[in-house]
mmCIF file of the N, C-alpha and C atoms, coordinates in Angstrom:
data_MODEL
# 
_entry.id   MODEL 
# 
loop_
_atom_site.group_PDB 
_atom_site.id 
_atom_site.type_symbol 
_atom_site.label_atom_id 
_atom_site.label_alt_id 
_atom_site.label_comp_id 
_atom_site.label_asym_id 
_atom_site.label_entity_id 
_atom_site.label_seq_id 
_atom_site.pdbx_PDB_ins_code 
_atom_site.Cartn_x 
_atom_site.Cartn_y 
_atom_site.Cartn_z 
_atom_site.occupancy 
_atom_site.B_iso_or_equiv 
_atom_site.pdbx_formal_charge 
_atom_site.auth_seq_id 
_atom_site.auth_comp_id 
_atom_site.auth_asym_id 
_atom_site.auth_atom_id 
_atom_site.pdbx_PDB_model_num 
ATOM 1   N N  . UNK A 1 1  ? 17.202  11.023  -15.166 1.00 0.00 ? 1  UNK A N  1 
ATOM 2   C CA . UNK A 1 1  ? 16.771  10.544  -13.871 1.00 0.00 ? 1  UNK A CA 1 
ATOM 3   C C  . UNK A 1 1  ? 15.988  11.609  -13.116 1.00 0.00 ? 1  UNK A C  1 
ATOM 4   N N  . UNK A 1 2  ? 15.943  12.864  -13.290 1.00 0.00 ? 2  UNK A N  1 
ATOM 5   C CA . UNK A 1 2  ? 15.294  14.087  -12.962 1.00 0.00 ? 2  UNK A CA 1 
ATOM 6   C C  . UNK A 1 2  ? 14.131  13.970  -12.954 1.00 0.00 ? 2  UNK A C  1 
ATOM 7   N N  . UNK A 1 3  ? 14.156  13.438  -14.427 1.00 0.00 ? 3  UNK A N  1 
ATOM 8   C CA . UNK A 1 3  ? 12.949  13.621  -14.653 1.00 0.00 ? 3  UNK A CA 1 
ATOM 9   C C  . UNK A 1 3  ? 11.506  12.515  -13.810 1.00 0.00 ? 3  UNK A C  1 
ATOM 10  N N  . UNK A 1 4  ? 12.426  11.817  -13.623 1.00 0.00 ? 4  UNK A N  1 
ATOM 11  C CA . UNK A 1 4  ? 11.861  10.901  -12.821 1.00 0.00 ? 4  UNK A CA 1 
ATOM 12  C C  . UNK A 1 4  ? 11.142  11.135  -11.116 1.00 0.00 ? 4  UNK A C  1 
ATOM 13  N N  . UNK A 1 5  ? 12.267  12.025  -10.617 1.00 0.00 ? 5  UNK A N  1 
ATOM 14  C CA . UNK A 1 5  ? 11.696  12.989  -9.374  1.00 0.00 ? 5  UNK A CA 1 
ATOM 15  C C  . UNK A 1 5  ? 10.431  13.558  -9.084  1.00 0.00 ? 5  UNK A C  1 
ATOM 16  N N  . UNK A 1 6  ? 10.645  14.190  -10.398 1.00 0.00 ? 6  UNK A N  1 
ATOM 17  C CA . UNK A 1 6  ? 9.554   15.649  -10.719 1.00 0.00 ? 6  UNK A CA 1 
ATOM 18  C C  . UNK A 1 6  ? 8.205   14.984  -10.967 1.00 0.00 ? 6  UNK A C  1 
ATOM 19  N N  . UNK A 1 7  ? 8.495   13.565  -11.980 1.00 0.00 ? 7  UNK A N  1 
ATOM 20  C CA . UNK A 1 7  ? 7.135   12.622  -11.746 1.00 0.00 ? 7  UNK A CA 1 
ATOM 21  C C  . UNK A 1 7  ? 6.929   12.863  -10.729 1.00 0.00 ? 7  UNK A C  1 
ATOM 22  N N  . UNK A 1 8  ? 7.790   11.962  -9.993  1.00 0.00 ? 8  UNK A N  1 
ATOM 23  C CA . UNK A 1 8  ? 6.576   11.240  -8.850  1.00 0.00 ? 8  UNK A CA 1 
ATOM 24  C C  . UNK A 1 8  ? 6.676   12.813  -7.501  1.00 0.00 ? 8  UNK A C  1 
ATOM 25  N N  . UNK A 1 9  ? 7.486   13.796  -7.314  1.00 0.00 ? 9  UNK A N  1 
ATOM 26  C CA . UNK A 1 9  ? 7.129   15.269  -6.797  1.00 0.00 ? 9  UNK A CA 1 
ATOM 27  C C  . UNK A 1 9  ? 5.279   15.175  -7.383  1.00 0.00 ? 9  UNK A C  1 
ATOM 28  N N  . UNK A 1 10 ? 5.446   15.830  -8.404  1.00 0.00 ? 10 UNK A N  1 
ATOM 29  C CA . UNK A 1 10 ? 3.767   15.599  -8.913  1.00 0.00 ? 10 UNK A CA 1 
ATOM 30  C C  . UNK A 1 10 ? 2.613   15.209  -8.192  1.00 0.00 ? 10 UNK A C  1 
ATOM 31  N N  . UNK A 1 11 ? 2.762   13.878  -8.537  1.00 0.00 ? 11 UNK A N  1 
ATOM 32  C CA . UNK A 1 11 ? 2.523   12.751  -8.405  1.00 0.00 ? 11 UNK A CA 1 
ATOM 33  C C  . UNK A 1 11 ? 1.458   12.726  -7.024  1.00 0.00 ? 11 UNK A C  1 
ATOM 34  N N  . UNK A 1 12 ? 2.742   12.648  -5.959  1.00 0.00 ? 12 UNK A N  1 
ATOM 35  C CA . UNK A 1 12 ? 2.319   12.817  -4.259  1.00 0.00 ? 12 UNK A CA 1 
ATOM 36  C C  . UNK A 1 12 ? 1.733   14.408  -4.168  1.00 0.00 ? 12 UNK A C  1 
ATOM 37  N N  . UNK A 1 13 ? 2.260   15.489  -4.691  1.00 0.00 ? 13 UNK A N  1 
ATOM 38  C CA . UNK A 1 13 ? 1.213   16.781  -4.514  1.00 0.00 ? 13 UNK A CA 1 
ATOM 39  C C  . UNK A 1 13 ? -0.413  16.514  -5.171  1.00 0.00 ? 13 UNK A C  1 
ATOM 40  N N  . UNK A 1 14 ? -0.004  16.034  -6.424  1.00 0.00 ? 14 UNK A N  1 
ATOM 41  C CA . UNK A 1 14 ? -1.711  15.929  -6.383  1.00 0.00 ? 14 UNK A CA 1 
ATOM 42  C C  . UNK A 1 14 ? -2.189  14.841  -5.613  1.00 0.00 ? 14 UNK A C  1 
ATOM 43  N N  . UNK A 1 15 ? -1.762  14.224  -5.279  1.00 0.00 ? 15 UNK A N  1 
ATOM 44  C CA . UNK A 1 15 ? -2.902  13.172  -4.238  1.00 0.00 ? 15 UNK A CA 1 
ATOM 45  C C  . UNK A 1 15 ? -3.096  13.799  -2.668  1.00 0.00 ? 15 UNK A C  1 
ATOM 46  N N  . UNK A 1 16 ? -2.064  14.169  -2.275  1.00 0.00 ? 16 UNK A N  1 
ATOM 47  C CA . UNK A 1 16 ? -2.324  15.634  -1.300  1.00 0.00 ? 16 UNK A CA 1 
ATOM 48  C C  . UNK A 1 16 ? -3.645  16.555  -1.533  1.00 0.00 ? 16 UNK A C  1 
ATOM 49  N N  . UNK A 1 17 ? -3.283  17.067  -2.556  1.00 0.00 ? 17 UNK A N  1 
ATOM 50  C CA . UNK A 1 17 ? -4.152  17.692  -2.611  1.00 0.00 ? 17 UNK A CA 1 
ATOM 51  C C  . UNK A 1 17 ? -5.679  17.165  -2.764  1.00 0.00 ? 17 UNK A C  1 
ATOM 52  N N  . UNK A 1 18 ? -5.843  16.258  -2.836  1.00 0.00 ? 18 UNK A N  1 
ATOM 53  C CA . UNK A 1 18 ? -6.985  15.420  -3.314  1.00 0.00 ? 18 UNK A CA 1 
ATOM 54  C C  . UNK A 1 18 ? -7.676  14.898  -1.642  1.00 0.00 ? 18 UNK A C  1 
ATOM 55  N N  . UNK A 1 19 ? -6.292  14.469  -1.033  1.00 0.00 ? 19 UNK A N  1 
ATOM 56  C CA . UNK A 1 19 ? -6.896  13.842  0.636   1.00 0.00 ? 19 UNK A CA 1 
ATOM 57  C C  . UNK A 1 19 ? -7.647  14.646  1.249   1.00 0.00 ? 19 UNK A C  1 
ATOM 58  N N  . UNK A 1 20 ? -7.453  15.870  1.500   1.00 0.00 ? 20 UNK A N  1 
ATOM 59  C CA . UNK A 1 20 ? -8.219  16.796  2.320   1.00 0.00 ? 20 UNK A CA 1 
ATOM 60  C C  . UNK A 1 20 ? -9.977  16.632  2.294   1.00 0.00 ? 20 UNK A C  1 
ATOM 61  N N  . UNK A 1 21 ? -10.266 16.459  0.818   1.00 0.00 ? 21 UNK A N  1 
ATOM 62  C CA . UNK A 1 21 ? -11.214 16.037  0.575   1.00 0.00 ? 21 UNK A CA 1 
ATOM 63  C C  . UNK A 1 21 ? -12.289 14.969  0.945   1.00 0.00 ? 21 UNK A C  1 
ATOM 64  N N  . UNK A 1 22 ? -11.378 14.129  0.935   1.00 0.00 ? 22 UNK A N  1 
ATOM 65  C CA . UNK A 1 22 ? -12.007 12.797  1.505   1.00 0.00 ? 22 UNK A CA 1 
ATOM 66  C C  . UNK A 1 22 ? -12.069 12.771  3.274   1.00 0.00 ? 22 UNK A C  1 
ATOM 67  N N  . UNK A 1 23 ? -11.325 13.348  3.662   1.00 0.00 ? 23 UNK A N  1 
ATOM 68  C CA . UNK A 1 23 ? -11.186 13.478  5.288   1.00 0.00 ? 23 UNK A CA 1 
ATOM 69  C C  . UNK A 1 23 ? -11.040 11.831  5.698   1.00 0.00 ? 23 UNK A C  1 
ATOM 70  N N  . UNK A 1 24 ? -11.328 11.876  6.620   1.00 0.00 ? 24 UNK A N  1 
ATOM 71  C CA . UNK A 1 24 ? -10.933 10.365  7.526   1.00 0.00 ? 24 UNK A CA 1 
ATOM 72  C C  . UNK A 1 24 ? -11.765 9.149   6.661   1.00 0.00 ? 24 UNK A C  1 
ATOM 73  N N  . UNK A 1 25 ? -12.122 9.130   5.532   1.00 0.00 ? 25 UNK A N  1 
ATOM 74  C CA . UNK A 1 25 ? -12.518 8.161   4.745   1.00 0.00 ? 25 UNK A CA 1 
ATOM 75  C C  . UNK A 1 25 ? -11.486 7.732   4.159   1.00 0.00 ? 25 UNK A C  1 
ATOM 76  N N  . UNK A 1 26 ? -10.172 8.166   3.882   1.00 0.00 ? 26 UNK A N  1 
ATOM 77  C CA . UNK A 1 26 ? -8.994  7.933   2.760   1.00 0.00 ? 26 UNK A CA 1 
ATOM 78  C C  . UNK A 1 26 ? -8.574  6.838   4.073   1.00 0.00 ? 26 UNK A C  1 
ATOM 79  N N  . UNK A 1 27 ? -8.640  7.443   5.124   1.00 0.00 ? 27 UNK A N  1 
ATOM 80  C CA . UNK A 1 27 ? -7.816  6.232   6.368   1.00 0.00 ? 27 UNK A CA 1 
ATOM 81  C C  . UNK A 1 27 ? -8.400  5.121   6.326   1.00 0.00 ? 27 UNK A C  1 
ATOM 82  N N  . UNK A 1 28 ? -9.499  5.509   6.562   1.00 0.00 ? 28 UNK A N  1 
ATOM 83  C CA . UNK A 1 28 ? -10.627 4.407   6.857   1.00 0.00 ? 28 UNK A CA 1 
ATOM 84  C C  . UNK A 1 28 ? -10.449 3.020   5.713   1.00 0.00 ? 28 UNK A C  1 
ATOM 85  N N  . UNK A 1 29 ? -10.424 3.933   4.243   1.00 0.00 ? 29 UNK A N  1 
ATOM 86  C CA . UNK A 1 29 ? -10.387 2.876   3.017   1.00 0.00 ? 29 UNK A CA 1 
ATOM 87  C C  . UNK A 1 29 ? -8.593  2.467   3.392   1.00 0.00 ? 29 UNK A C  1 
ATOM 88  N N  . UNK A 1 30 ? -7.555  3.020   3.803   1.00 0.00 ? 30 UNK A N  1 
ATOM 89  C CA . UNK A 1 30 ? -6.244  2.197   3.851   1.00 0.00 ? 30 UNK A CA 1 
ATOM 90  C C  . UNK A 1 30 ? -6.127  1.733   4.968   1.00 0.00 ? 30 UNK A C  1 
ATOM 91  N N  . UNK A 1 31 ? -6.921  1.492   5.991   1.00 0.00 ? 31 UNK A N  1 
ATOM 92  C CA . UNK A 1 31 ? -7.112  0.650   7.077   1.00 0.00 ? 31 UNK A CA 1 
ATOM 93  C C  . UNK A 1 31 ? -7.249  -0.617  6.350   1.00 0.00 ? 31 UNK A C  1 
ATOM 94  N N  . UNK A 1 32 ? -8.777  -0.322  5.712   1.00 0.00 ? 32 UNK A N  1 
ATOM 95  C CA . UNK A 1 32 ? -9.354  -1.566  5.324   1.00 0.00 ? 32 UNK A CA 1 
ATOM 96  C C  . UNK A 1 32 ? -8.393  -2.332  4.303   1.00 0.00 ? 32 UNK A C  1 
ATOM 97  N N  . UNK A 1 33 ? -7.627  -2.191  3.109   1.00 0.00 ? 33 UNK A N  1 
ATOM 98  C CA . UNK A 1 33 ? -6.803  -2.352  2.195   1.00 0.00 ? 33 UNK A CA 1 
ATOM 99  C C  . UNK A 1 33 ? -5.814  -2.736  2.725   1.00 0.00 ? 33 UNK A C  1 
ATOM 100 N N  . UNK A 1 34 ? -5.353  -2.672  4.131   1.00 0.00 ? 34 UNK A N  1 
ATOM 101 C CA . UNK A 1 34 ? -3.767  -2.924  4.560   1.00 0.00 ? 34 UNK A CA 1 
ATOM 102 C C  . UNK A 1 34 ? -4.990  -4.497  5.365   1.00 0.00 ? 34 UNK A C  1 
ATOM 103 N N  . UNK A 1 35 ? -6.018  -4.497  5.684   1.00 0.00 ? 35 UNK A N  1 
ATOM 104 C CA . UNK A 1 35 ? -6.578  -6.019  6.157   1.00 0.00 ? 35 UNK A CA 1 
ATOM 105 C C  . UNK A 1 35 ? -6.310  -6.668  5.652   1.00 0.00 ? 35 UNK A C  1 
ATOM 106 N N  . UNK A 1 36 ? -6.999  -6.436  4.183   1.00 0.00 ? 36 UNK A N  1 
ATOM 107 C CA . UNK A 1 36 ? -7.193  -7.234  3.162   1.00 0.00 ? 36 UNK A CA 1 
ATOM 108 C C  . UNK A 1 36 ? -5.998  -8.115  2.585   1.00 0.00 ? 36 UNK A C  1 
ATOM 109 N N  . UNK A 1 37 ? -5.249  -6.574  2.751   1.00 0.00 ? 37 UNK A N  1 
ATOM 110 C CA . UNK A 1 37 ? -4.078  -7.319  2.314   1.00 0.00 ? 37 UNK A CA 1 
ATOM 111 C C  . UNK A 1 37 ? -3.525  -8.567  3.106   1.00 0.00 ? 37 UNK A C  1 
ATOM 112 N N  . UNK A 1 38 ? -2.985  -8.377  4.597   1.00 0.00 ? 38 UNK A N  1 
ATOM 113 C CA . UNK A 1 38 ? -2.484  -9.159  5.248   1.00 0.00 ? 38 UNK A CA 1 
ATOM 114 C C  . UNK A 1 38 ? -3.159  -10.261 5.684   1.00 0.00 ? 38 UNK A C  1 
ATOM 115 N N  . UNK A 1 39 ? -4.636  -10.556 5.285   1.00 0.00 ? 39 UNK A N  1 
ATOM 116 C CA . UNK A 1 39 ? -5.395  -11.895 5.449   1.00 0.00 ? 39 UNK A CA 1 
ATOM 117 C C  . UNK A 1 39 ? -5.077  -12.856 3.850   1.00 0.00 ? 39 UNK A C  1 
ATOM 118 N N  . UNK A 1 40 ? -5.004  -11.714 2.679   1.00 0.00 ? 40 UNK A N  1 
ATOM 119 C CA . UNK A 1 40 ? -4.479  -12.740 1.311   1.00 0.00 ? 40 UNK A CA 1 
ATOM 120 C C  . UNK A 1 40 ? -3.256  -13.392 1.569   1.00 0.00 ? 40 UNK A C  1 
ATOM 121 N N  . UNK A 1 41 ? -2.407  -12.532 2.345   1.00 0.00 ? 41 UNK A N  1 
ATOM 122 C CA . UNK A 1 41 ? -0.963  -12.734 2.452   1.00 0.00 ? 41 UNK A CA 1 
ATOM 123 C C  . UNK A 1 41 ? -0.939  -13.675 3.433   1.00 0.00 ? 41 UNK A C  1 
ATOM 124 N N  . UNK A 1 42 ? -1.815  -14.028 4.584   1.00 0.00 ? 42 UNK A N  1 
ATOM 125 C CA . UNK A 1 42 ? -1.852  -15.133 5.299   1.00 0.00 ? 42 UNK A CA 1 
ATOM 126 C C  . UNK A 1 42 ? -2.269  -16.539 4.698   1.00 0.00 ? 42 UNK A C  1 
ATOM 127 N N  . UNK A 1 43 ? -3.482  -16.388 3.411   1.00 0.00 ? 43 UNK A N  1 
ATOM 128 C CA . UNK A 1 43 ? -3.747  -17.162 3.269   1.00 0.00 ? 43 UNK A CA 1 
ATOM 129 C C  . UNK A 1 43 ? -2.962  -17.780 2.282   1.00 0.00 ? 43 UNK A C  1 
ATOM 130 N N  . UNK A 1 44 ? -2.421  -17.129 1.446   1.00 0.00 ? 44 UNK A N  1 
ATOM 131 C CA . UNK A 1 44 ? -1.129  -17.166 0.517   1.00 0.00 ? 44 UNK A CA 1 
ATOM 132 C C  . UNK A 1 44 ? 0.174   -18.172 1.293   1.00 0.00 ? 44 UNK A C  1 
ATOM 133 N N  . UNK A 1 45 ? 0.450   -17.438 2.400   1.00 0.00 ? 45 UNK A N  1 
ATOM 134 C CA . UNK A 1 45 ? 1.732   -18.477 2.590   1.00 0.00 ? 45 UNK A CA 1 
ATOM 135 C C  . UNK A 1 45 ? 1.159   -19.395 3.499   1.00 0.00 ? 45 UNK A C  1 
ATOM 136 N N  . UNK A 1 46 ? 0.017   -20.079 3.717   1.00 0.00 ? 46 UNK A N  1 
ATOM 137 C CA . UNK A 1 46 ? -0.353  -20.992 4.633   1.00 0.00 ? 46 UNK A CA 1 
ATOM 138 C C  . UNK A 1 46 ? -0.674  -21.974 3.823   1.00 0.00 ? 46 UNK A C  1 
ATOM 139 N N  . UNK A 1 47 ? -1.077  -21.550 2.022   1.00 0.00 ? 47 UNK A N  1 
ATOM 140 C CA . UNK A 1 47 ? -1.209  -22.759 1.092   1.00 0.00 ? 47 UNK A CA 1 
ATOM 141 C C  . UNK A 1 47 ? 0.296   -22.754 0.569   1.00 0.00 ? 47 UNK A C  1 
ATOM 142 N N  . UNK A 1 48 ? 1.023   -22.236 0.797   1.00 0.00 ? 48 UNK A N  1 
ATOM 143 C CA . UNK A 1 48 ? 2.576   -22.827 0.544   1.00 0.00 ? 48 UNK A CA 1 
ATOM 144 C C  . UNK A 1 48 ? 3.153   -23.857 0.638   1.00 0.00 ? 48 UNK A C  1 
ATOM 145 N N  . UNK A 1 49 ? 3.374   -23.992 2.272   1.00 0.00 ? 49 UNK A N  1 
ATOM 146 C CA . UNK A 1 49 ? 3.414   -24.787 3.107   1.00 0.00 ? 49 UNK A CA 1 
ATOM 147 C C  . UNK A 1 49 ? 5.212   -25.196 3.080   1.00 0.00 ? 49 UNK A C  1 
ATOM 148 N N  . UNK A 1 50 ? 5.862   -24.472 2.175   1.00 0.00 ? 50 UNK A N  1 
ATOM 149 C CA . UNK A 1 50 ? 7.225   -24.313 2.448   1.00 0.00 ? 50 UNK A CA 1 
ATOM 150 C C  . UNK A 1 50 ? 8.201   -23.834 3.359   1.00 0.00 ? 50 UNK A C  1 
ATOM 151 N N  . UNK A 1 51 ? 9.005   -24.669 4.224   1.00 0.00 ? 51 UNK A N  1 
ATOM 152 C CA . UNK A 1 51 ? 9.522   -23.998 5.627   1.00 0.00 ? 51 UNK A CA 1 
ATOM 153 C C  . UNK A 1 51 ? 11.149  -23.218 4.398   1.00 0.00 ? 51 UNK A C  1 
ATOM 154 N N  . UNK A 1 52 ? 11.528  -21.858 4.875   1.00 0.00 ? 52 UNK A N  1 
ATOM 155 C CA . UNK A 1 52 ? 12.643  -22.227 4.666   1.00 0.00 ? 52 UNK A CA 1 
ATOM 156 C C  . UNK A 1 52 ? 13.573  -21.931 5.725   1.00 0.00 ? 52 UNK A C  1 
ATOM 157 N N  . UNK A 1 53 ? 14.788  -22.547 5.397   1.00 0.00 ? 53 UNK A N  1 
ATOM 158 C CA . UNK A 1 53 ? 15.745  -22.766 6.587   1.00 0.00 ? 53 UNK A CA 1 
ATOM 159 C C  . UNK A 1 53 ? 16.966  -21.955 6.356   1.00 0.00 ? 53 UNK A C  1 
ATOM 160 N N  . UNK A 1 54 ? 16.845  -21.141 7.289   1.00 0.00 ? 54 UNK A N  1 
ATOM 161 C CA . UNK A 1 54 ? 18.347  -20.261 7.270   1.00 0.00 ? 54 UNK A CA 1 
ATOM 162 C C  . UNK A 1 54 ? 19.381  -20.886 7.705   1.00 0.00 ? 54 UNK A C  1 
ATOM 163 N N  . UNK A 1 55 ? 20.405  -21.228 7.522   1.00 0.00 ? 55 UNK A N  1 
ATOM 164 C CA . UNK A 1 55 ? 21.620  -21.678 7.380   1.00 0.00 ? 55 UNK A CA 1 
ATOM 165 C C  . UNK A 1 55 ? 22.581  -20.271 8.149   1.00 0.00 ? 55 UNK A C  1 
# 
């Protein structure tokens, strides 16, 4: 399971290290990506059309 840590430790340092680079463009692109997302996700559960009911 350690080993699993140390992945993803890794993992997030190199992409750290990578952001600096990009400067306020990395925001800019997960601005845009968190839109995107939540307009699929609107349009997704609006062709559902399933209520559900908490009890």
């Amino acid at each position: 399971m350690d080993g699993f840590w140390y992945f993803l430790q890794s993992f997030f340092e190199a992409i750290f290290k990578v952001v600096p680079f990009f400067g306020l463009w990395f925001n800019k692109f997960l601005i845009v990506i968190g839109f995107i997302a939540f307009f699929l996700w609107l349009n997704y559960m609006s062709k559902q059309k399933e209520v559900e009911k908490f009890d």
